[in-house]
MDAnalysis code that builds the backbone (N, CA, C; Angstrom):
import MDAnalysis as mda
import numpy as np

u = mda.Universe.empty(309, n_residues=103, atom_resindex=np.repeat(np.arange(103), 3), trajectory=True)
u.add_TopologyAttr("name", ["N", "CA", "C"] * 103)
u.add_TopologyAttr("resid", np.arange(1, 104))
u.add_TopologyAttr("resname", ["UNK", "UNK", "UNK", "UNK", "UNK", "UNK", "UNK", "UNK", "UNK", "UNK", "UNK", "UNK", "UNK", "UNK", "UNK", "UNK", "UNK", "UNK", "UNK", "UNK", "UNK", "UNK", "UNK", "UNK", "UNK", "UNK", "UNK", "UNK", "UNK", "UNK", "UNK", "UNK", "UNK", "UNK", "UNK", "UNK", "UNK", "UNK", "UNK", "UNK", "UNK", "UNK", "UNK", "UNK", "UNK", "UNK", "UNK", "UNK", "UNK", "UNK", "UNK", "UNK", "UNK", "UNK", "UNK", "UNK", "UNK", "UNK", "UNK", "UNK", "UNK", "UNK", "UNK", "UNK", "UNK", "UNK", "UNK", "UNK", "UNK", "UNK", "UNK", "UNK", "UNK", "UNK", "UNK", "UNK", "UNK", "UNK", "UNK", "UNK", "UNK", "UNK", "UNK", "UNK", "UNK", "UNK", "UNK", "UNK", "UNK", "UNK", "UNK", "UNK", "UNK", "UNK", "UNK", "UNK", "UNK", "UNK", "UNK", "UNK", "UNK", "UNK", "UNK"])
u.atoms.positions = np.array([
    [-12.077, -11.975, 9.389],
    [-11.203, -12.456, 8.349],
    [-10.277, -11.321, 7.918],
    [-8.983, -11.674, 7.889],
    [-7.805, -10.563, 7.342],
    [-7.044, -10.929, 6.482],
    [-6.316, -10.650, 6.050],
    [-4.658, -10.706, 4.805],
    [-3.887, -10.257, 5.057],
    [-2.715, -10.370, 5.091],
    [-1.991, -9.693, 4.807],
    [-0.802, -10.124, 3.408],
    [-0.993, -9.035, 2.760],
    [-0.535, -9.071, 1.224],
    [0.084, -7.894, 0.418],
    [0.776, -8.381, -0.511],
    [2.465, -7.231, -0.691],
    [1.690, -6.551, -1.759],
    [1.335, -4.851, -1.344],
    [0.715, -4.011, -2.018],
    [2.355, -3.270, -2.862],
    [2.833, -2.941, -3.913],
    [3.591, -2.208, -4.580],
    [4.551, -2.085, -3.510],
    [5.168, -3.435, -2.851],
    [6.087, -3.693, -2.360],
    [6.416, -3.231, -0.952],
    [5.164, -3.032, -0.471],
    [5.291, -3.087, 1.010],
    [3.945, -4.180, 1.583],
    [3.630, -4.406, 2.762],
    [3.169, -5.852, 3.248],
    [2.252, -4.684, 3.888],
    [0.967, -5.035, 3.771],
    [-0.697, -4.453, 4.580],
    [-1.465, -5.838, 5.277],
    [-1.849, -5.195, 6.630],
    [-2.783, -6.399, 7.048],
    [-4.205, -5.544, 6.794],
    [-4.586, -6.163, 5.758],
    [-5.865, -5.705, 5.201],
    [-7.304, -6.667, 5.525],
    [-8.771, -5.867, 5.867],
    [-9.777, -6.497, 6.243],
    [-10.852, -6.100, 5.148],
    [-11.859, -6.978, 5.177],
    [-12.717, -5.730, 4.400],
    [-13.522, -4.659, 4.812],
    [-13.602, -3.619, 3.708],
    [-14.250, -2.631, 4.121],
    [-13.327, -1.658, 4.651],
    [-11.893, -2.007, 4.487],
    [-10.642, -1.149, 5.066],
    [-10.462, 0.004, 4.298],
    [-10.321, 0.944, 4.407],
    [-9.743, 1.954, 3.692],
    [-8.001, 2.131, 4.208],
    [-7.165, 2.392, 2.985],
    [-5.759, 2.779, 3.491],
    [-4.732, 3.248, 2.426],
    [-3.737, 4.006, 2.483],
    [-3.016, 4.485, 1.599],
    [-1.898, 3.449, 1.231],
    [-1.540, 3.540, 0.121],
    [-0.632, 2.888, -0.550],
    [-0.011, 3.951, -1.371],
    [1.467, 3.651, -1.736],
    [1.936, 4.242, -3.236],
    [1.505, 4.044, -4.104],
    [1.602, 4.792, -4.964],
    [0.524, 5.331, -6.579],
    [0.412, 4.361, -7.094],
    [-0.550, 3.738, -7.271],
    [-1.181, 2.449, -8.358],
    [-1.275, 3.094, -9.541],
    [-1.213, 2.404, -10.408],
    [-1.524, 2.657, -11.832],
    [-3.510, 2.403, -12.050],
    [-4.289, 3.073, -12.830],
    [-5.371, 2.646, -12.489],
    [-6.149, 4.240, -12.334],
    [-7.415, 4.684, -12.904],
    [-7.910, 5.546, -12.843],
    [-8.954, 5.271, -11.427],
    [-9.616, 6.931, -10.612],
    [-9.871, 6.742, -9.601],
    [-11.496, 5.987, -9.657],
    [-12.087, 4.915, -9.049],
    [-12.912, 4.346, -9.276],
    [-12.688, 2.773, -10.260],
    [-11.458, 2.680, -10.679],
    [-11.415, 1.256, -10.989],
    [-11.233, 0.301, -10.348],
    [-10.985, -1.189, -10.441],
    [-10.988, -1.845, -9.609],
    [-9.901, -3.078, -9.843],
    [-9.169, -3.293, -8.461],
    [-7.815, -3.766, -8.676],
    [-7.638, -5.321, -8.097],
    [-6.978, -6.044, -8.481],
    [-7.056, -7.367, -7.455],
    [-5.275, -7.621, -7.673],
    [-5.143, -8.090, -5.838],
    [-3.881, -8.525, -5.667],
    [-3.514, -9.663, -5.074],
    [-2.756, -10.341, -5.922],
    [-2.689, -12.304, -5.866],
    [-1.442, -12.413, -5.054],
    [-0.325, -11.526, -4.475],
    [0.458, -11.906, -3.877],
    [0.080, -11.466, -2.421],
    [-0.635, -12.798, -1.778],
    [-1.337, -12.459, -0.564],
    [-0.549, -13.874, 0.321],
    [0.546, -13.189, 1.284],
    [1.217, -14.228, 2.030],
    [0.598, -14.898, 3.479],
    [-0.531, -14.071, 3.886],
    [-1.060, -14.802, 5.074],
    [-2.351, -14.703, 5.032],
    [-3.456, -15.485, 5.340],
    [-4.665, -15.337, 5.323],
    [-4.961, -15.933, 6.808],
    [-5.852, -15.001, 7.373],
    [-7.027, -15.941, 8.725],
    [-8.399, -15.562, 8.438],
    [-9.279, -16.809, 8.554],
    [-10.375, -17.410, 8.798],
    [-11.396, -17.920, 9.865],
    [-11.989, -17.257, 11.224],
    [-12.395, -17.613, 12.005],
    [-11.554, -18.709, 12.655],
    [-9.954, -18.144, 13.163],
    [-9.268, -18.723, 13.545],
    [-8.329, -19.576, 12.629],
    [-8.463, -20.233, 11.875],
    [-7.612, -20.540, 10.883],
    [-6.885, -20.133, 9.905],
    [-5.453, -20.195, 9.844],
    [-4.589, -19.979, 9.850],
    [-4.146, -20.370, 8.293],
    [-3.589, -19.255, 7.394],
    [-3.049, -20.242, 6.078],
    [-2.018, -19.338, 5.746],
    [-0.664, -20.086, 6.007],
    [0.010, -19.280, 5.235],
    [1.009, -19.611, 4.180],
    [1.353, -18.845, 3.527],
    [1.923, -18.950, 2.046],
    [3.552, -19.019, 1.816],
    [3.901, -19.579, 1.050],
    [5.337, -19.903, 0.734],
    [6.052, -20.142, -0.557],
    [6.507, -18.809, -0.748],
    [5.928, -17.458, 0.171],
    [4.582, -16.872, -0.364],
    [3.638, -17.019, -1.452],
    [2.309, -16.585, -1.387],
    [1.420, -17.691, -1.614],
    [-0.177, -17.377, -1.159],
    [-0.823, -18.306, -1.220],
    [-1.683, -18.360, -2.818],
    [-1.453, -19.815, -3.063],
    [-1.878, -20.048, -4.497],
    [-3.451, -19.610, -4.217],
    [-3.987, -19.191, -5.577],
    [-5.474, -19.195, -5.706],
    [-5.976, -18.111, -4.992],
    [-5.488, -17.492, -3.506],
    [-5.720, -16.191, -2.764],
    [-5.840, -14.821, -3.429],
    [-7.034, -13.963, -3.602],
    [-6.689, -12.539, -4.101],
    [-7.570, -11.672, -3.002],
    [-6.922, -10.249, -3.207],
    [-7.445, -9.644, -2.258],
    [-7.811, -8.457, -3.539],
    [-9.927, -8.048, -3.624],
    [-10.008, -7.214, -4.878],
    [-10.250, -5.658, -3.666],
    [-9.674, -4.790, -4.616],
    [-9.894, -3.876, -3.861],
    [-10.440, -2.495, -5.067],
    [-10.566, -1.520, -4.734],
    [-11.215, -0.374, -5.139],
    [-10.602, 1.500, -5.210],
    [-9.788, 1.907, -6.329],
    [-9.166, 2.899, -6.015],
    [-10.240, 4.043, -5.662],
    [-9.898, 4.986, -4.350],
    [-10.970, 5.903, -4.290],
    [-10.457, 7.368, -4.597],
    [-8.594, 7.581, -4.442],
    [-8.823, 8.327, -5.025],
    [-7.168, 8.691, -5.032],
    [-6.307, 9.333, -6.110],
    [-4.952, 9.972, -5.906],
    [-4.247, 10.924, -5.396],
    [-4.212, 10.987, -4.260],
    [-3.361, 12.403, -3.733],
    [-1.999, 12.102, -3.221],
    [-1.503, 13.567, -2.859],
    [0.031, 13.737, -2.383],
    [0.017, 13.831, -0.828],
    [1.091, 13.257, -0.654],
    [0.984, 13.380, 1.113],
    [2.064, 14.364, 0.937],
    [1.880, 14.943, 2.615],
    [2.615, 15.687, 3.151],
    [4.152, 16.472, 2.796],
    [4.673, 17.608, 2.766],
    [6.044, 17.857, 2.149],
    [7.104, 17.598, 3.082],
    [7.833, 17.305, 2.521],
    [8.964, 16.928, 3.455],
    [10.088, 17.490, 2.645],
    [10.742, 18.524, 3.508],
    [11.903, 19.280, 3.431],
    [13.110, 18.627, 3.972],
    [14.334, 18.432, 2.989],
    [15.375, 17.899, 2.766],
    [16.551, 18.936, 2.678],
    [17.308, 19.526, 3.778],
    [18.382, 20.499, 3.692],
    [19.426, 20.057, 3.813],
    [20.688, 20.504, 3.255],
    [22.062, 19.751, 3.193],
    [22.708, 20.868, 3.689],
    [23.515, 20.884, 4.409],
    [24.303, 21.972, 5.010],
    [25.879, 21.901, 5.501],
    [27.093, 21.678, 4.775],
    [28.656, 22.238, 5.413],
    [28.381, 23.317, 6.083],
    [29.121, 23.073, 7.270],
    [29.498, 24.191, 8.126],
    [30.562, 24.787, 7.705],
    [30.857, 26.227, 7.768],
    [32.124, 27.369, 7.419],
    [32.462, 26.826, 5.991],
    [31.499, 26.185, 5.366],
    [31.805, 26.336, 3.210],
    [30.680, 26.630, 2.770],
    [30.195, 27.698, 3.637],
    [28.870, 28.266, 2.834],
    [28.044, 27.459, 1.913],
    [28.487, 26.231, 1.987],
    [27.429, 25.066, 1.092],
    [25.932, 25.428, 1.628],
    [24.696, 25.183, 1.078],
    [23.890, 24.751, 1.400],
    [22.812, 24.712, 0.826],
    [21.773, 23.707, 0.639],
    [20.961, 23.101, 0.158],
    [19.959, 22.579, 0.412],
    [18.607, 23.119, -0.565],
    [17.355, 23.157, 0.106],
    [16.410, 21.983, -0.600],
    [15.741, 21.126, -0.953],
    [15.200, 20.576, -1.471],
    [13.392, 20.247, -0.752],
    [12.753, 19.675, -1.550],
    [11.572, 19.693, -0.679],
    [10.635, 17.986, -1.489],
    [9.872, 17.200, -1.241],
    [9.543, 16.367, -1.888],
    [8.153, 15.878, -1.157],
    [7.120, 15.507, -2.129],
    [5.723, 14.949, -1.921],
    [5.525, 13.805, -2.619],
    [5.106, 12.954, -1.407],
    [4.819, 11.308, -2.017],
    [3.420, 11.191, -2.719],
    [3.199, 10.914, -3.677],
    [2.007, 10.583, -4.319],
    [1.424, 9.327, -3.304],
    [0.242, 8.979, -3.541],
    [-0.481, 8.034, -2.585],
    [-1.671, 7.564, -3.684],
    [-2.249, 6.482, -3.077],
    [-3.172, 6.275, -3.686],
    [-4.596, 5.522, -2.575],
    [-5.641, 5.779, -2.376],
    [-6.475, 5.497, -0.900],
    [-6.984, 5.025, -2.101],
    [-7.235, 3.422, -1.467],
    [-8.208, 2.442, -1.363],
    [-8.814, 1.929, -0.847],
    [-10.064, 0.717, -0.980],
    [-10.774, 0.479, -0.231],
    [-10.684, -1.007, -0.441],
    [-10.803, -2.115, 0.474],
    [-10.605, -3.762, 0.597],
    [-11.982, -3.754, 0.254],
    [-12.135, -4.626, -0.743],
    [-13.960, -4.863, -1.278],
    [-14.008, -6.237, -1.242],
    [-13.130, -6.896, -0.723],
    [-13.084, -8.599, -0.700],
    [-11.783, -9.384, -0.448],
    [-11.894, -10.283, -0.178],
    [-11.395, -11.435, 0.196],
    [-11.261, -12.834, -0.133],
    [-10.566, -12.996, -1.063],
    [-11.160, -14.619, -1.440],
    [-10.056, -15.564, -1.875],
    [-9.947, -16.633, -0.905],
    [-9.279, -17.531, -0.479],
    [-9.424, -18.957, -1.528],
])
């Protein structure tokens, strides 16, 4: 059995027992979250999908914990106008865990 459902505005095909990163939820680490905009569900082959989400569908899940991913360096550079520009930026994340399914 899977989902797939719009986590803080991007789309996860989530199972249970999944662990996976998302952008920063609101929510201290160890609380517990449920998300109702769940556009596709399967069921030992059966098929349900939503238009565009499925009524009554939530997917509860479990924050495990908040960190920053990776830095990513952003340089801006004119050639022969001595411009140039260094910037650097880290995405906050948030790893959770799929603790259910329910249709």
């Amino acid at each position: 059995m899977y989902a797939i459902v719009n986590i803080a505005g991007q789309q996860f095909r989530v199972a249970k027992d999944q662990k996976i990163f998302v952008h920063r939820l609101q929510g201290e680490e160890g609380a517990s979250i449920e998300f109702d905009n769940v556009l596709l569900a399967e069921d030992g082959g059966k098929f349900s999908v939503g238009t565009p989400s499925l009524k009554g569908a939530k997917v509860s899940a479990k924050i495990l914990s908040h960190l920053k991913g990776d830095k990513v360096i952003v340089f801006k550079k004119k050639r022969r106008k001595g411009y140039k520009k260094k910037n650097g930026h880290r995405q906050q994340f948030s790893k959770i865990e799929i603790t259910g399914i329910s249709l």
